[in-house]
C-alpha positions as CSV (number, residue, x, y, z in Angstrom):
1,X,124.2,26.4,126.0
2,X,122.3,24.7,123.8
3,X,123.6,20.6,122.8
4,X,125.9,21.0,120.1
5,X,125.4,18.6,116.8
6,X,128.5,16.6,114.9
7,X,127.9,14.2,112.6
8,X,130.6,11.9,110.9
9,X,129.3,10.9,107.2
10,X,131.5,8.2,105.5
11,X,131.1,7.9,101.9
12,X,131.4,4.4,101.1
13,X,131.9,2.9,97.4
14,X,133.4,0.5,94.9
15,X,132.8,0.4,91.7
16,X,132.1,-3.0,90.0
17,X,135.0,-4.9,90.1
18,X,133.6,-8.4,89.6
19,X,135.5,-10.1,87.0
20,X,137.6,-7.3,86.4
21,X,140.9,-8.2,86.1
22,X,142.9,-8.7,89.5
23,X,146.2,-7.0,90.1
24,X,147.2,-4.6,90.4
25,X,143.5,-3.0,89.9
26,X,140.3,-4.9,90.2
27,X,138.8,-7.5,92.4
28,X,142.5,-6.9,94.4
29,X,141.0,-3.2,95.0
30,X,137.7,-4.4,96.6
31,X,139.3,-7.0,98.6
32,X,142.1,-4.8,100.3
33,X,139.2,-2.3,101.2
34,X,137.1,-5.0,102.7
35,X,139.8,-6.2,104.7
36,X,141.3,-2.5,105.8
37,X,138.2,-0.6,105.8
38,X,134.8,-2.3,105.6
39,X,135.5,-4.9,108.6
40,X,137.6,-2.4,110.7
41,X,134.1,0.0,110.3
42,X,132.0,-3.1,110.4
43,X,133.3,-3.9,113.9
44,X,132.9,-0.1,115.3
45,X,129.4,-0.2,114.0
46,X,128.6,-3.4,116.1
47,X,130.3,-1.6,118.8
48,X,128.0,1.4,119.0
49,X,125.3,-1.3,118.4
50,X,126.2,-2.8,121.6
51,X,127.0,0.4,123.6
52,X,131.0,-0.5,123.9
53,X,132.0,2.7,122.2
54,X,129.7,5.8,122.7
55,X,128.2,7.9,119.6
56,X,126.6,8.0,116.3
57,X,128.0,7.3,113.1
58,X,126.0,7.9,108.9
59,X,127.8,6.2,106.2
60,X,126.7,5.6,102.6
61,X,126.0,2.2,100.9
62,X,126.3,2.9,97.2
63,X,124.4,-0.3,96.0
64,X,126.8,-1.3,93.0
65,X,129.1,-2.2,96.4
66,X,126.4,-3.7,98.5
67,X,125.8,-5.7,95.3
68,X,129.5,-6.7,95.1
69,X,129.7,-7.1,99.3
70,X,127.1,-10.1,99.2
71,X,128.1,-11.6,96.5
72,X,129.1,-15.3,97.1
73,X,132.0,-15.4,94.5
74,X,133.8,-12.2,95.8
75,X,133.3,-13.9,99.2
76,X,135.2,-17.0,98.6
77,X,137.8,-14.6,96.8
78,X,137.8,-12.5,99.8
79,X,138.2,-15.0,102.3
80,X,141.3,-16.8,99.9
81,X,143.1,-13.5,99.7
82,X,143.3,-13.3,103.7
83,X,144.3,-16.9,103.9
84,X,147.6,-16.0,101.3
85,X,148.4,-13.0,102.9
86,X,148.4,-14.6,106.2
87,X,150.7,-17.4,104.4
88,X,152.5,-14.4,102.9
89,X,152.8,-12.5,106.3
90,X,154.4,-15.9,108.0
91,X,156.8,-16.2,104.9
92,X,157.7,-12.4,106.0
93,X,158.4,-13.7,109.3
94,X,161.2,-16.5,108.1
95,X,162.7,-14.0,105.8
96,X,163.0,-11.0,107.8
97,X,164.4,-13.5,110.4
98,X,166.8,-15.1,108.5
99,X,167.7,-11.6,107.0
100,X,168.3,-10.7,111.0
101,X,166.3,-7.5,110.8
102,X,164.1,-7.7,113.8
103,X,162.1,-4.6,113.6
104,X,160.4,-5.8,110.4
105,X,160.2,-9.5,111.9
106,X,158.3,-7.9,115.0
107,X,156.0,-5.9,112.2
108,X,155.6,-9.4,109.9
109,X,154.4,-11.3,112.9
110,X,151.9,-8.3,113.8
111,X,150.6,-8.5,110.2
112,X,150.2,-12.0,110.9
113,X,148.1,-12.1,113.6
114,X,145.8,-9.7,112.1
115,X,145.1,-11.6,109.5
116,X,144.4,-14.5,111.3
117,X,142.4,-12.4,113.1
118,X,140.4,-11.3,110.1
119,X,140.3,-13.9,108.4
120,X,138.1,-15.8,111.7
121,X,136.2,-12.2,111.7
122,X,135.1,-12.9,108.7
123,X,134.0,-16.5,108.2
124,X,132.6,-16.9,112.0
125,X,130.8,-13.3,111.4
126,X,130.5,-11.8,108.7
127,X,130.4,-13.8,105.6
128,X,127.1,-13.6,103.6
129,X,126.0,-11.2,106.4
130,X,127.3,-7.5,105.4
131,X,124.5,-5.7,104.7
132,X,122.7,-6.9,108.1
133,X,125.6,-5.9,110.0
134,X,124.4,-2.6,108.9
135,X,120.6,-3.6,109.6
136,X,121.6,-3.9,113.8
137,X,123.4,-0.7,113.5
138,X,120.4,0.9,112.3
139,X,118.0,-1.0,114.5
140,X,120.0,0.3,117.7
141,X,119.7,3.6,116.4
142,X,122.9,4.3,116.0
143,X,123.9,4.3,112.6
144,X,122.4,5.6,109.4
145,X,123.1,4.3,106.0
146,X,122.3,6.8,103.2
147,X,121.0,5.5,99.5
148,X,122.7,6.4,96.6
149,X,122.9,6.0,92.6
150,X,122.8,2.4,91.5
151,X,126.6,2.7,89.9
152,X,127.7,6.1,91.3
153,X,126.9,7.7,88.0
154,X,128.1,11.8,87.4
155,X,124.2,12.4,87.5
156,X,124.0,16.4,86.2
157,X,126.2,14.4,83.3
158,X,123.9,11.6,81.8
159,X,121.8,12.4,78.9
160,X,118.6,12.3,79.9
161,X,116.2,12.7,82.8
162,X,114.8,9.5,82.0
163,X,118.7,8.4,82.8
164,X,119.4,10.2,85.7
165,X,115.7,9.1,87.4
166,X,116.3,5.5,86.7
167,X,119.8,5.3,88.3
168,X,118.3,7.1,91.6
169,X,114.9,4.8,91.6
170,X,117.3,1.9,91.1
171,X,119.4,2.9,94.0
172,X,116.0,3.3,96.4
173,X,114.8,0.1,95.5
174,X,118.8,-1.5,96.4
175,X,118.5,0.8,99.5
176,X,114.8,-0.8,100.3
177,X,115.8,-4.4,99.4
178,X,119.1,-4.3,101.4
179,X,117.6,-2.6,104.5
180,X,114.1,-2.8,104.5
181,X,112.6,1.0,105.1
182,X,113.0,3.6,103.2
183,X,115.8,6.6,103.1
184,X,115.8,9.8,104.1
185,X,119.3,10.6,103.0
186,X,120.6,10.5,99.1
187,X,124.4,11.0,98.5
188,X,124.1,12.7,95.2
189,X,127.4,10.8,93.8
190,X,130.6,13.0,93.9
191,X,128.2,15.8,95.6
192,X,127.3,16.9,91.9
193,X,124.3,18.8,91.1
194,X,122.8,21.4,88.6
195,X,119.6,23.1,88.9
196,X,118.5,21.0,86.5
197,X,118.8,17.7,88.9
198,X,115.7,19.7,91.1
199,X,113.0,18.1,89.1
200,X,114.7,14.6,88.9
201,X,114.8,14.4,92.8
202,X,111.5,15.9,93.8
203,X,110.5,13.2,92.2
204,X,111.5,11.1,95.2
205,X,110.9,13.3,97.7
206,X,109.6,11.5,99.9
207,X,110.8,9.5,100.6
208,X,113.7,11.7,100.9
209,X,114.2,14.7,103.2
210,X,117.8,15.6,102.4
211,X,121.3,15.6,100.2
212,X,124.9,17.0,100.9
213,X,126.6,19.2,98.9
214,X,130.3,20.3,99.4
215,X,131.1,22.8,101.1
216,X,132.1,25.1,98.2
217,X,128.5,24.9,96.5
218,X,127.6,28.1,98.7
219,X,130.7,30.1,97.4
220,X,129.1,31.6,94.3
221,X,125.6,31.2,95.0
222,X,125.2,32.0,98.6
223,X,128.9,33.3,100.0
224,X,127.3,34.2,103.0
225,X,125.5,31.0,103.8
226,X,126.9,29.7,107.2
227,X,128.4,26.0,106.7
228,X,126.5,24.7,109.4
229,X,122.7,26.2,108.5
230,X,120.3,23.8,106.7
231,X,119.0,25.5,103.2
232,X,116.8,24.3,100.7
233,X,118.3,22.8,97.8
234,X,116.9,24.8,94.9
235,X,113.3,24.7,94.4
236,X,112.8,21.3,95.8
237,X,111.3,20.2,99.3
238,X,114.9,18.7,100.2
239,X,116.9,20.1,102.9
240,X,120.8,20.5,102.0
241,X,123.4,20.0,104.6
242,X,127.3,20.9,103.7
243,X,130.5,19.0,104.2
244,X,132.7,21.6,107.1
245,X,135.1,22.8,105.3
246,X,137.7,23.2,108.5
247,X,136.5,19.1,109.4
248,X,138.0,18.9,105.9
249,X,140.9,20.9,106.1
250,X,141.9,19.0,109.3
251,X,141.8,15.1,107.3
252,X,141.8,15.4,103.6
253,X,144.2,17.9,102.7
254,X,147.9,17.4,102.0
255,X,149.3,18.7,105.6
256,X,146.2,17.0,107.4
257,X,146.1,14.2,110.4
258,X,146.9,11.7,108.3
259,X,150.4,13.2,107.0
260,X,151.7,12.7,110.6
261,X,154.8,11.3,110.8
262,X,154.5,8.6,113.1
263,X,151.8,6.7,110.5
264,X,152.3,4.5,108.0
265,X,153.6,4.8,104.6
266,X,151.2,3.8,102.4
267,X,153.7,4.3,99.1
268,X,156.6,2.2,100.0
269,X,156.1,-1.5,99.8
270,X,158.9,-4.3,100.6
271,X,158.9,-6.1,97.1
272,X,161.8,-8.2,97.5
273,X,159.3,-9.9,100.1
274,X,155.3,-9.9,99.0
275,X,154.7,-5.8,99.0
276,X,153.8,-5.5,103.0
277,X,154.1,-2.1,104.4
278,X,157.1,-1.9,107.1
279,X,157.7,2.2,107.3
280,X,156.3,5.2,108.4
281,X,156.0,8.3,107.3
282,X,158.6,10.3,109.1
283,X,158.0,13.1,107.3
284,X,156.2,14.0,104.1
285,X,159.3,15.6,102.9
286,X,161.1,11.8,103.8
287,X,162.7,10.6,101.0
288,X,161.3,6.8,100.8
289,X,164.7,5.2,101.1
290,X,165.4,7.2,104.1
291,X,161.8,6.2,106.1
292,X,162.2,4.9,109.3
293,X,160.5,1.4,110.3
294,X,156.4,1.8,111.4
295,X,155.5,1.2,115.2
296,X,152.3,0.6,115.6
297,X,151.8,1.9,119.0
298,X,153.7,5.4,118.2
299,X,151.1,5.7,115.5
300,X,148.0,4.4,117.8
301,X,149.3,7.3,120.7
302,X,149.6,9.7,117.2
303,X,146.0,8.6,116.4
304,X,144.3,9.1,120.2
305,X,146.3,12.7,120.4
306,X,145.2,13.8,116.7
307,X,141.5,12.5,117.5
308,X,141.4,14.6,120.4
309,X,142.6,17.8,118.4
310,X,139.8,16.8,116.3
311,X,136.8,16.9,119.2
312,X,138.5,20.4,120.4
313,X,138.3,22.0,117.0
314,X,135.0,20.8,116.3
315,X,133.7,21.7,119.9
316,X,135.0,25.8,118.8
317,X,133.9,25.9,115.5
318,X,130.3,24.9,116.8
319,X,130.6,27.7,119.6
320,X,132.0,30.3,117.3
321,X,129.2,29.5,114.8
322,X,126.4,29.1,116.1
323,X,126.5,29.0,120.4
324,X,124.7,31.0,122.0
325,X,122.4,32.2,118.9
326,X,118.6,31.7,118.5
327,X,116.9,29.3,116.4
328,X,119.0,26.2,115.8
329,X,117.2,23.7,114.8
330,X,118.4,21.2,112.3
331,X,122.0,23.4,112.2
332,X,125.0,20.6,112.2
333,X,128.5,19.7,111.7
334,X,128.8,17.4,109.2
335,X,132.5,16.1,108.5
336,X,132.6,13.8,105.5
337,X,135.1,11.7,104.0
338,X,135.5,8.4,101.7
339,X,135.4,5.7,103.6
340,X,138.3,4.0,102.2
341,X,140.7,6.5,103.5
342,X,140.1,4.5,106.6
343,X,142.1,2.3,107.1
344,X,143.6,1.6,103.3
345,X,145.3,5.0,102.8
346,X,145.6,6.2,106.7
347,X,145.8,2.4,108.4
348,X,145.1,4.5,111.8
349,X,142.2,5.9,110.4
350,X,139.2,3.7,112.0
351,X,141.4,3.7,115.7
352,X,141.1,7.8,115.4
353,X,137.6,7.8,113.9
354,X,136.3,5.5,116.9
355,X,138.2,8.1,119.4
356,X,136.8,10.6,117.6
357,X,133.3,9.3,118.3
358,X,133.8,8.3,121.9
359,X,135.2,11.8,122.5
360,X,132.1,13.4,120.9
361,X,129.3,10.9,122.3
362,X,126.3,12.1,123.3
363,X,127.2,15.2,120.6
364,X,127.0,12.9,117.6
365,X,123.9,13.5,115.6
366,X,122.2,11.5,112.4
367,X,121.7,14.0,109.8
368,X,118.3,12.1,109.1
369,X,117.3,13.3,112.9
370,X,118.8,17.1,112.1
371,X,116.1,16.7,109.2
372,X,113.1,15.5,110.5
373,X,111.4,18.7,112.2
374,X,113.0,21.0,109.5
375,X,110.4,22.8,107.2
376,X,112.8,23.2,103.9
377,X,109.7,26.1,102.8
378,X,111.5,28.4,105.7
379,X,114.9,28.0,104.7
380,X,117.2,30.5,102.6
381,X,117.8,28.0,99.1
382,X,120.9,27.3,97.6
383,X,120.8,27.0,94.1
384,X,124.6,26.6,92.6
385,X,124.6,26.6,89.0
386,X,127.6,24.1,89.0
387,X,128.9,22.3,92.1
388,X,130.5,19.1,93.0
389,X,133.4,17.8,95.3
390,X,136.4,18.8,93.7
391,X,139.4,21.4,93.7
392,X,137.1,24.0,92.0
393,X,133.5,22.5,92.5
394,X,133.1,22.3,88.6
395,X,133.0,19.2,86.7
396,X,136.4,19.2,85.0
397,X,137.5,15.6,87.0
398,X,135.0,13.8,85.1
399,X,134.4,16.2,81.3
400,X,137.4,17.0,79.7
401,X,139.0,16.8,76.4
402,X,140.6,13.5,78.1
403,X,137.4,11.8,78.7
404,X,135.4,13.0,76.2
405,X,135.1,9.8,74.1
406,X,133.7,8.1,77.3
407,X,131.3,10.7,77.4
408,X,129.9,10.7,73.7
409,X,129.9,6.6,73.8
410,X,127.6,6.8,77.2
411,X,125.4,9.2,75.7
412,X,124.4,7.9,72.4
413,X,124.4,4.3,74.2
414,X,121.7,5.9,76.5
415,X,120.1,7.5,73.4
416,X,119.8,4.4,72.0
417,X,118.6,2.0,74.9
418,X,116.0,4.9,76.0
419,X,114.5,4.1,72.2
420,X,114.6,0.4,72.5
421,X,112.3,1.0,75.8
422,X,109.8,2.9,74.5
423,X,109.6,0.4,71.4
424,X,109.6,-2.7,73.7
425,X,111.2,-5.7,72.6
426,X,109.6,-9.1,72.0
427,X,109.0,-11.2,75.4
428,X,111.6,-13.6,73.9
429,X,114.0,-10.6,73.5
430,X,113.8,-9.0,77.2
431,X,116.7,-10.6,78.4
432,X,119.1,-9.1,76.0
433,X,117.1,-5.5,77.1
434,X,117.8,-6.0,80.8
435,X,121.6,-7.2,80.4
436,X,121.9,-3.8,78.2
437,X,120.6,-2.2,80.8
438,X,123.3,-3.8,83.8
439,X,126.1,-2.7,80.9
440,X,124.7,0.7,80.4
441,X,124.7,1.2,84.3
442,X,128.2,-0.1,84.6
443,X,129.4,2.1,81.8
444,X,127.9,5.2,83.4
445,X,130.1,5.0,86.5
446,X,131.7,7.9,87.7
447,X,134.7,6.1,88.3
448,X,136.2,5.6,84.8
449,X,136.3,9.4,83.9
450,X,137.4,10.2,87.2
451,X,140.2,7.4,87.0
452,X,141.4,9.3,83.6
453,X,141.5,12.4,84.0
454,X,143.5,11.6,88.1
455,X,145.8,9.4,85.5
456,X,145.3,6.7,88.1
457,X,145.3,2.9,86.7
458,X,144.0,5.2,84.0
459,X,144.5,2.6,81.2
460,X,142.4,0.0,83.2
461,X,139.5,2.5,83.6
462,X,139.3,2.7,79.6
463,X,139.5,-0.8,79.6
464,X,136.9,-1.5,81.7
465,X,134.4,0.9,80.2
466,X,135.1,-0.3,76.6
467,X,134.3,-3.3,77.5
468,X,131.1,-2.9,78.9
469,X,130.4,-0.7,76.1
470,X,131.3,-3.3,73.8
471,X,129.3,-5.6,76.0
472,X,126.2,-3.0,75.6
473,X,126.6,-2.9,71.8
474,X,126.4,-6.6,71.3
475,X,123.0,-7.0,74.0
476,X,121.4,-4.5,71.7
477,X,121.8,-6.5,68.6
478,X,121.0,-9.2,70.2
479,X,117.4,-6.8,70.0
480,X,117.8,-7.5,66.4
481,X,119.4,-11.1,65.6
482,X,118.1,-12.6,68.4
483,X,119.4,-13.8,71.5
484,X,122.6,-15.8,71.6
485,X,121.7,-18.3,74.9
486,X,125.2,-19.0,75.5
487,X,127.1,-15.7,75.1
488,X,123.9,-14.4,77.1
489,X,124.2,-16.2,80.1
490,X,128.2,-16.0,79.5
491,X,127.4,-12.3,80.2
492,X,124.3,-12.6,83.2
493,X,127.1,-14.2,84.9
494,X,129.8,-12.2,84.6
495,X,127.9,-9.0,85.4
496,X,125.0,-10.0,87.5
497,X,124.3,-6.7,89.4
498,X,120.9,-5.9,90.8
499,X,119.1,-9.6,89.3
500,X,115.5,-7.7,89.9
501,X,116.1,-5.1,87.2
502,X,113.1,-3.9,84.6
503,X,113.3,-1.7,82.0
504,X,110.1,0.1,83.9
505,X,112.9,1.8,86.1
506,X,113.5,3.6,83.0
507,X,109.7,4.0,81.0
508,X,108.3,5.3,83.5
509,X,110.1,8.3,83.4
510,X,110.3,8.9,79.6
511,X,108.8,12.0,78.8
């Protein structure tokens, strides 16, 4: 039997948070993921480096987050929120005592020590040194980062070519900056794309080889396209691998892994204390005053036994798919998932996913591998005329009646900065252009739409994109009046993404 090919793709983003507020939304969003996601993965990734955990592992980088991940303000932020809720953890402690509930003392003192424990992670390792964490991973061939959209944007949604090109060129030139070679991979941001995207992307191709859809884009288009099979995406030279829909099934779905009873609850927060976590699941159908109190190492012999369910599955859908046929090459399993599930959401996430990959070893694949000897000219194209990674792979999260004043406001604003750039501003003036440009990127964030429409912290999302609209508006008359220096630099500081920007990102793909 021929070597069978998994890959594990973990989609990893933020929007920009920076100065956005704090609780219960904001920089407190970023700084729980970086403690509960990005260090746990951080650490596996150095583990793979350094051979202590077998297997291969692809994540995405969107560089709005790399931008915000080596920034040395939301380090000093990030490092002070682990020190308080270490302080908080050891207040737990007294409390809990005092209160002479043990269970929950044992749980605060556990909370404690991790911490403390990521807290010295962090500044003896980590801090100011993210992205080259990611670098060694890569260098030991063990991990691949794929590039991305500068700000995530809903690319089939932007107004323009000229748009779309400029947020995909910007995110290469992050992806080249931050790592140092060039991508083969390109997350096309929530897995959206139209036909019309093809002649956007050739563009860039190469350096890139492929993009993942979901794994509905075949449903309409090509039904009987098997999940597994490279295609060619539309009439470009990319290959197009698809999310598994069972590796989906089995982890983001309602009764998936991560509903197990024996994990945390991530709903139900103590706050007659400081809002820690002390219950598990029990059952999804568990009222949340009757959960019982989390033990960690239920949930860690919960996580080892649901990894190995996972490898078994994995190991039979491969063999019923495609074992024992002719002409694999480039055919793989590729499970993707956000990577914040990891560890925020499901705490016991990053214990399973490193069982997962020490169970599937020498079986793990890079998709950038699976690409290199494909020829895309021999393989059957998939063409959706709509898909994306949602309940019915059309665009309805992010366009709705709901949303659509965010939609007209980021469309005439692009209208109207595309027109500035092909008018050019004075030397004196380009400043102002390039500060647009950072609020036009911010505002074209898939995020805020999403947030909406999901009615989660949906007030904050408007918010946050009226005020870099607003923020937009009053860069562009700066175009006119003239530059304000001190409400100029108020706003260069307060959102300083991607300090190499040029509005040549943008002319050179003005038709």
């Amino acid at each position: 039997m021929e070597r069978r090919s998994f890959s594990i793709l973990l989609h990893t983003h933020m929007p920009y948070v920076r100065r956005g507020g704090d609780w219960p939304v904001g920089e407190q969003w970023i700084l729980e993921a970086w403690a509960e996601c990005y260090l746990p993965l951080w650490e596996l990734v150095g583990d793979l480096a350094e051979g202590r955990c077998p297997g291969k592992l692809a994540l995405t980088m969107t560089p709005i987050l790399a931008e915000q991940l080596e920034d040395a303000y939301l380090q000093d932020r990030f490092a002070a929120y682990l020190r308080n809720r270490k302080r908080q953890a050891e207040e737990e402690v007294q409390r809990l005592r005092n209160m002479g509930d043990e269970k929950r003392r044992r749980l605060a003192s556990f909370f404690a020590r991790e911490l403390e424990g990521l807290l010295r992670l962090f500044e003896e390792k980590y801090r100011g040194g993210m992205m080259e964490a990611l670098r060694r991973g890569m260098r030991a061939g063990v991990l691949e980062v794929l590039a991305s959209s500068a700000t995530h944007a809903h690319l089939p949604l932007l107004s323009s070519d000229a748009c779309r090109a400029a947020q995909v060129e910007i995110g290469l030139e992050s992806y080249r900056r931050n790592f140092g070679q060039e991508p083969a991979g390109f997350w096309l941001p929530e897995c959206s794309y139209t036909p019309e995207m093809d002649r956007v992307l050739e563009r860039f191709s190469p350096p890139l080889r492929y993009v993942v859809l979901d794994h509905t884009a075949p449903d309409a288009a090509s039904p009987s396209l098997p999940a597994c099979r490279a295609c060619r995406l539309g009439k470009t030279s990319l290959v197009v691998f698809l999310r598994d829909r069972l590796s989906h099934r089995l982890v983001w779905e309602p009764d998936g892994y991560p509903s197990h009873g024996e994990y945390r609850e991530y709903v139900k927060r103590d706050y007659q204390g400081h809002g820690f976590q002390y219950w598990r699941i029990t059952s999804p159908s568990t009222p949340l005053e009757e959960k019982e109190v989390y033990e960690p190492r239920e949930a860690s012999a919960r996580a080892r036994a649901d990894a190995e369910d996972f490898a078994a599955r994995m190991r039979e859908r491969w063999d019923r798919l495609v074992g024992g046929e002719e002409g694999n090459e480039g055919a793989l399993l590729l499970a993707a998932y956000d990577t914040e599930l990891f560890g925020h959401w499901w705490r016991e996430g990053p214990l399973w996913l490193r069982e997962v990959l020490s169970l599937l070893g020498p079986e793990c694949e890079l998709p950038r591998l699976s690409a290199a000897g494909i020829k895309p000219q021999g393989l059957p194209s998939l063409s959706p005329s709509r898909t994306a990674w949602n309940v019915d792979g059309t665009f309805s999260t992010w366009e709705n009646e709901g949303t659509r004043d965010i939609w007209e406001i980021t469309r005439s604003s692009e209208e109207a900065f595309i027109s500035r750039c092909r008018e050019g501003p004075d030397a004196g003036k380009a400043r102002a252009l390039l500060q647009a440009a950072r609020e036009l990127l911010l505002m074209e964030a898939s995020d805020w739409s999403y947030m909406v429409t999901r009615d989660t912290a949906a007030g904050y999302a408007r918010e946050r994109f009226y005020t870099h609209a607003e923020r937009f508006r009053r860069c562009m008359s700066m175009l006119d009046r003239g530059e304000a220096e001190e409400e100029l630099v108020r706003l260069e500081e307060t959102d300083n993404p991607f300090p190499w920007l040029h509005a040549g990102f943008w002319k050179k793909h003005m038709e």
